[in-house]
C-alpha positions as CSV (number, residue, x, y, z in Angstrom):
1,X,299.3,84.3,83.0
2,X,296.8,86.9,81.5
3,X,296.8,87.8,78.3
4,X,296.2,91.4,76.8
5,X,293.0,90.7,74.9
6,X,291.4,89.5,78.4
7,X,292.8,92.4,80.2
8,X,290.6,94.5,77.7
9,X,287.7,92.3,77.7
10,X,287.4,92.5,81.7
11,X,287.8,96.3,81.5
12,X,284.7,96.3,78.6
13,X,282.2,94.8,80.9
14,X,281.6,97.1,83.8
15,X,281.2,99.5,80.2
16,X,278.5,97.1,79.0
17,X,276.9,97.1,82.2
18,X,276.3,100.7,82.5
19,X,275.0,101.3,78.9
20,X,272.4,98.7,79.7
21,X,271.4,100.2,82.4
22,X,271.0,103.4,81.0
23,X,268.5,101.5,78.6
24,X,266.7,100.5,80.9
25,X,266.2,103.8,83.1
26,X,265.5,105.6,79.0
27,X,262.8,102.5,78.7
28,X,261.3,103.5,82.1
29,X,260.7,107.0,81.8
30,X,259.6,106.5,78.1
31,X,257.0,104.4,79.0
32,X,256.3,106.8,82.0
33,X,255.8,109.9,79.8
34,X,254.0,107.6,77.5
35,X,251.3,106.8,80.8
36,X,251.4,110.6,81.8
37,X,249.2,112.0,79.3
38,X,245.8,111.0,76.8
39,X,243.9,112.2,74.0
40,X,240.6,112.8,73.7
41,X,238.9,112.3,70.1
42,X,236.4,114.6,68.5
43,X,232.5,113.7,69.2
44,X,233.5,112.8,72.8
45,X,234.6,114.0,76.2
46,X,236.6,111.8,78.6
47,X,235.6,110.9,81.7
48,X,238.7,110.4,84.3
49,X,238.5,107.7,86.8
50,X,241.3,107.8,89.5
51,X,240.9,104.4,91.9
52,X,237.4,104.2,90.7
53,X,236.7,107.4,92.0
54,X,235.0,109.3,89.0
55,X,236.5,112.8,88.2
56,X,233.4,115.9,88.7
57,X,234.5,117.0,85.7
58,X,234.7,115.7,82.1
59,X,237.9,116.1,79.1
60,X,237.3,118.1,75.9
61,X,238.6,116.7,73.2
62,X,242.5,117.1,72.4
63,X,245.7,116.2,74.6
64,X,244.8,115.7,78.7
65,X,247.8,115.1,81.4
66,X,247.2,112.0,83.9
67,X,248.6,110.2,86.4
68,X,250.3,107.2,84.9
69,X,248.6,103.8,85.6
70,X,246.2,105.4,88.6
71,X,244.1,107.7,86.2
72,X,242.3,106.2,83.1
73,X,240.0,107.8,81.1
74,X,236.2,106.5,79.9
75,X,234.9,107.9,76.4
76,X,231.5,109.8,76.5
77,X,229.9,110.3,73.1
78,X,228.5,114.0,72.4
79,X,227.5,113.7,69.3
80,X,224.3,113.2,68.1
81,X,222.6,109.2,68.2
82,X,220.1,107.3,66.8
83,X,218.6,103.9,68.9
84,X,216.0,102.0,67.3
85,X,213.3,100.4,68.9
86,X,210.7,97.6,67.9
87,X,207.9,97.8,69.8
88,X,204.7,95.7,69.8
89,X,201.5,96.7,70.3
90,X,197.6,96.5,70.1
91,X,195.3,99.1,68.0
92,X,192.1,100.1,69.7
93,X,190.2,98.0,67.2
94,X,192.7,94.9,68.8
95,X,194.7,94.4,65.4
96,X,198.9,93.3,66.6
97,X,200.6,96.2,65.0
98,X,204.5,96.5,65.6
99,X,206.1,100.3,65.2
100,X,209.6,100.9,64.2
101,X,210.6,103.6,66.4
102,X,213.9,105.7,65.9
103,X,214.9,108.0,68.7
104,X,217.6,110.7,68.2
105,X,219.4,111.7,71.5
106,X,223.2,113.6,72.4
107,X,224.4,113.3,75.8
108,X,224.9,117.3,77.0
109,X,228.8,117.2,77.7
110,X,229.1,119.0,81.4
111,X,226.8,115.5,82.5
112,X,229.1,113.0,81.0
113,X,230.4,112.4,84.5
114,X,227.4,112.1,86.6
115,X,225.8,109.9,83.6
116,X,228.8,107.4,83.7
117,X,228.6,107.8,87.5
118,X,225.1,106.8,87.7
119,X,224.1,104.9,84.5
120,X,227.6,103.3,82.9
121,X,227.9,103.5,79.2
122,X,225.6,105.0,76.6
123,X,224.4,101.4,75.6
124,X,223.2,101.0,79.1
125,X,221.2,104.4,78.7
126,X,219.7,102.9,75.5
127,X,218.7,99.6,77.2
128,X,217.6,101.1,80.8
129,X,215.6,104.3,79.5
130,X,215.2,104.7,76.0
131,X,213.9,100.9,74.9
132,X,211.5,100.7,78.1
133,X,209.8,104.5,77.1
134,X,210.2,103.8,73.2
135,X,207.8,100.5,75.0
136,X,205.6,101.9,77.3
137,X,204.9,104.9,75.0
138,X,203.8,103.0,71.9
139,X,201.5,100.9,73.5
140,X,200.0,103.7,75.0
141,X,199.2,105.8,72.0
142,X,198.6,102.7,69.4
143,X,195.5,101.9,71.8
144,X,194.2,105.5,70.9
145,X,193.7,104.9,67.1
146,X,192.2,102.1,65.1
147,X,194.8,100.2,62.7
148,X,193.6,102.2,59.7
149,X,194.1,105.5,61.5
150,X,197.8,104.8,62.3
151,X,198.1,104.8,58.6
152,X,195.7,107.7,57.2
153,X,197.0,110.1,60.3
154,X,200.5,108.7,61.4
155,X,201.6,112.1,61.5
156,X,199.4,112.7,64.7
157,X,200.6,109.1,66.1
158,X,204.5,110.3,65.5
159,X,203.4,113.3,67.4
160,X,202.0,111.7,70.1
161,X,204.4,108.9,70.8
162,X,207.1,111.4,70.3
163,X,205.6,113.9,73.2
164,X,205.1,110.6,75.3
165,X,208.8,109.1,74.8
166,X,210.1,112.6,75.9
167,X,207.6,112.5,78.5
168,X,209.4,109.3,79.6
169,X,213.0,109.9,79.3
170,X,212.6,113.3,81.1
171,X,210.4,111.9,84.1
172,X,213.4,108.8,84.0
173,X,216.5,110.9,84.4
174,X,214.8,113.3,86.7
175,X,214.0,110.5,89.1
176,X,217.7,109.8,88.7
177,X,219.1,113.1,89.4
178,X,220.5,113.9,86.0
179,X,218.0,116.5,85.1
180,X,218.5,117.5,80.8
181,X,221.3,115.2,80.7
182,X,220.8,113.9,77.7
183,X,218.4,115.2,75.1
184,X,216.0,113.7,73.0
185,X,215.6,114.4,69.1
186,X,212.7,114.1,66.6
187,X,211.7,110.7,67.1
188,X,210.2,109.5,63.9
189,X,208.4,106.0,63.0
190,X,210.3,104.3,60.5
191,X,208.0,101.8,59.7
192,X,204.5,99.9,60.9
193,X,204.1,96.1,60.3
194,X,200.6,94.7,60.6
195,X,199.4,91.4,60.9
196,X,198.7,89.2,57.3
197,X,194.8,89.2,57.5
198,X,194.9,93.2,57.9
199,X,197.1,93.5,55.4
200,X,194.8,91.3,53.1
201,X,191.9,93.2,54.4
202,X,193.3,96.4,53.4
203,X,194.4,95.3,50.1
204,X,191.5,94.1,49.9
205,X,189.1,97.8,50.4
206,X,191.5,99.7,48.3
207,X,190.8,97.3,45.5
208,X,187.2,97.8,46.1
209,X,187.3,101.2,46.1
210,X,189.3,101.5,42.8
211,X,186.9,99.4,41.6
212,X,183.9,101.4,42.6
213,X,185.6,104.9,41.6
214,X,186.4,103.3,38.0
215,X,182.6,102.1,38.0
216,X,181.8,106.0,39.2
217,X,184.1,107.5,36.5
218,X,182.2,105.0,33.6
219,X,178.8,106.1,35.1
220,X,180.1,110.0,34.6
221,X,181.4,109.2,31.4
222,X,178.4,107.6,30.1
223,X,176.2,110.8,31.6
224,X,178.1,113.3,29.9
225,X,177.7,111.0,26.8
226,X,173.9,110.9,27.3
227,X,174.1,114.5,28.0
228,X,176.4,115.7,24.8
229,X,173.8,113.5,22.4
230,X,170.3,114.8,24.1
231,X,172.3,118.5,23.8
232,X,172.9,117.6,20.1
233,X,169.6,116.3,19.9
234,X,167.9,119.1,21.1
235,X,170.1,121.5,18.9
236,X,168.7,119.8,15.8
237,X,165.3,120.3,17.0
238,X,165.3,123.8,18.0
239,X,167.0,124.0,14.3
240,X,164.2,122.7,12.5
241,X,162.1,124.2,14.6
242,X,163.8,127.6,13.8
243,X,163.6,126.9,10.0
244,X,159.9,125.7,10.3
245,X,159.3,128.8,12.1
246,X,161.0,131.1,10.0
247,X,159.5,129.5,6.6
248,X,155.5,129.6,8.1
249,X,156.1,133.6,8.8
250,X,157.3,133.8,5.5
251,X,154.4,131.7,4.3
252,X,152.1,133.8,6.1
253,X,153.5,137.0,5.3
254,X,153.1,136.1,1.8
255,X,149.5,134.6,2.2
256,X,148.7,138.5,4.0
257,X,150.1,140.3,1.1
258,X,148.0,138.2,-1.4
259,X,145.3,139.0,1.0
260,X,145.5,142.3,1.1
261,X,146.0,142.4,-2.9
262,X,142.4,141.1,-3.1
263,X,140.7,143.5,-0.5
264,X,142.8,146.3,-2.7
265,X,141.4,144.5,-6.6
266,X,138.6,142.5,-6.9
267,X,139.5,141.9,-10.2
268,X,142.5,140.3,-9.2
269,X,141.9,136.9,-9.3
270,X,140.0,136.9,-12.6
271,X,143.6,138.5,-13.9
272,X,145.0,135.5,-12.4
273,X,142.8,133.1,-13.8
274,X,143.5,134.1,-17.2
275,X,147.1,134.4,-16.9
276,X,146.9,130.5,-16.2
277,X,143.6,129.9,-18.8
278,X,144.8,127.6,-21.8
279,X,142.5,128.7,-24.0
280,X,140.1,126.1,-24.5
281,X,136.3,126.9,-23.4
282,X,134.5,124.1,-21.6
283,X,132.2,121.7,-23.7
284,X,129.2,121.3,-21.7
285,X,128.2,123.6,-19.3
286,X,124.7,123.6,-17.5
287,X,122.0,126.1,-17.3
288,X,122.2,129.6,-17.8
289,X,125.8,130.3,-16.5
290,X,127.8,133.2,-18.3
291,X,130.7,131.8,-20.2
292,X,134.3,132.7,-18.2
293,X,136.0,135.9,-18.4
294,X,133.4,137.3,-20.8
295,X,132.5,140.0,-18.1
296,X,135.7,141.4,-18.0
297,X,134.5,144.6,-20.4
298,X,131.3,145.2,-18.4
């Protein structure tokens, strides 16, 4: 005999059934409008690839449509990138010098495609065109300068290995049909490492030449010493000499004037010689000579 409660339970079930399923179909087309569409972040395009066949044209960034599990969709970066490169290399005096190259480059959007079509990732543009020109180009410039010129004119060495790795990349992507795909920044040497003996050797002539412009400045030094005490010198001569000068023309101006006193009064110098007589007449004097002064009233 059936009971009530499993009259109810048998009529639940078909119930049960159908609300599962319904679960299931809302689960299917979730995950279906979940596969149907794709977003593309900023600094990047998006490359679609349906059955590895790779779209002609690439995604802007923001929300993109697809066909769910056929299409998926390969980030491009666009925005600008830096690779650095360590390259070895001889100077043209053969010292080992290795540069630390940087290299700036953005990939140009509308090529995304054909690059990812042709070379794969970014990181296989770095490794198959960038490293090898970064290579080739600093060898090729570094054999141009001695090891002391790549340090007193790196700015014409950046120039030229920067001219040269263009040179490269453009030639590179040319001969793979991507013409200005991808652009290449300032490059810029971040750094040159020398060997230890040039290093010593360099430490070695600046000290020397510190030394000999300190022994230069001393020698200066000790001329315009020499040159202050011979001025000083020579002013305390020409000083005296002035004085000496100045006292004998006053000496001999006075010696004139006397002079011409004398011419003008003969009896001058008797005058004189009795302003400055004591007195006293001599005690012995010899022959006929007239006594002193005694002549004045003639």
């Amino acid at each position: 005999m059936i009971t009530r409660e499993e009259n109810r339970f048998d009529a639940s079930v078909p119930a049960i059934r159908k609300l599962g399923e319904r679960g299931v179909v809302a689960l299917v087309v979730l995950v279906l409008l979940l596969a149907c569409y794709t977003t593309v972040p900023a600094g990047n395009v998006g490359v679609p690839v349906t059955f590895g066949e790779v779209g002609s044209t690439s995604w802007d960034p923001g929300f993109h449509f697809k066909l769910p599990f056929v299409t998926s969709v390969v980030l491009m970066p666009t925005r600008l990138l830096k690779h650095s490169v360590s390259a070895p290399a001889a100077s043209k005096d053969l010292q080992i010098v290795t540069a630390e190259v940087a290299v700036p480059f953005n990939l140009h959007s509308s090529s995304a495609p054909s690059v990812y079509q042709t070379l794969g990732s970014v990181d296989a543009f770095q490794a198959t065109i960038i490293e090898p020109g970064v290579m080739e180009s600093v060898k090729a410039v570094t054999a141009q300068f001695t090891a002391e010129q790549l340090v007193t004119e790196r700015e014409a060495v950046k120039i030229k290995i920067e001219a040269a790795v263009k040179n490269y990349v453009a030639t590179a992507l040319l001969g793979r049909r991507l013409p200005g795909a991808i652009e290449i920044g300032e490059v810029a040497i971040t750094h040159f490492d020398f060997s230890r003996d040039f290093n010593n050797s360099i430490e070695q002539k600046v000290k020397a030449e510190q030394d000999a412009l300190r022994a230069e400045n001393e020698k200066k030094q000790k001329v315009t010493q020499a040159e202050a005490e011979r001025d000083s010198v020579k002013a305390v001569a020409d000083g005296e000499a002035y004085s000496i000068e100045v006292r004998s023309k006053a000496e001999a101006a006075a010696i004139q004037r006397k002079a011409d006193a004398l011419r003008a009064n003969a009896n001058l110098v008797q005058l004189n010689a009795v302003d400055k007589w004591d007195g006293k007449l001599p005690s012995y004097m010899a022959g006929q000579a007239p006594l002193p002064f005694l002549t004045l009233g003639k």
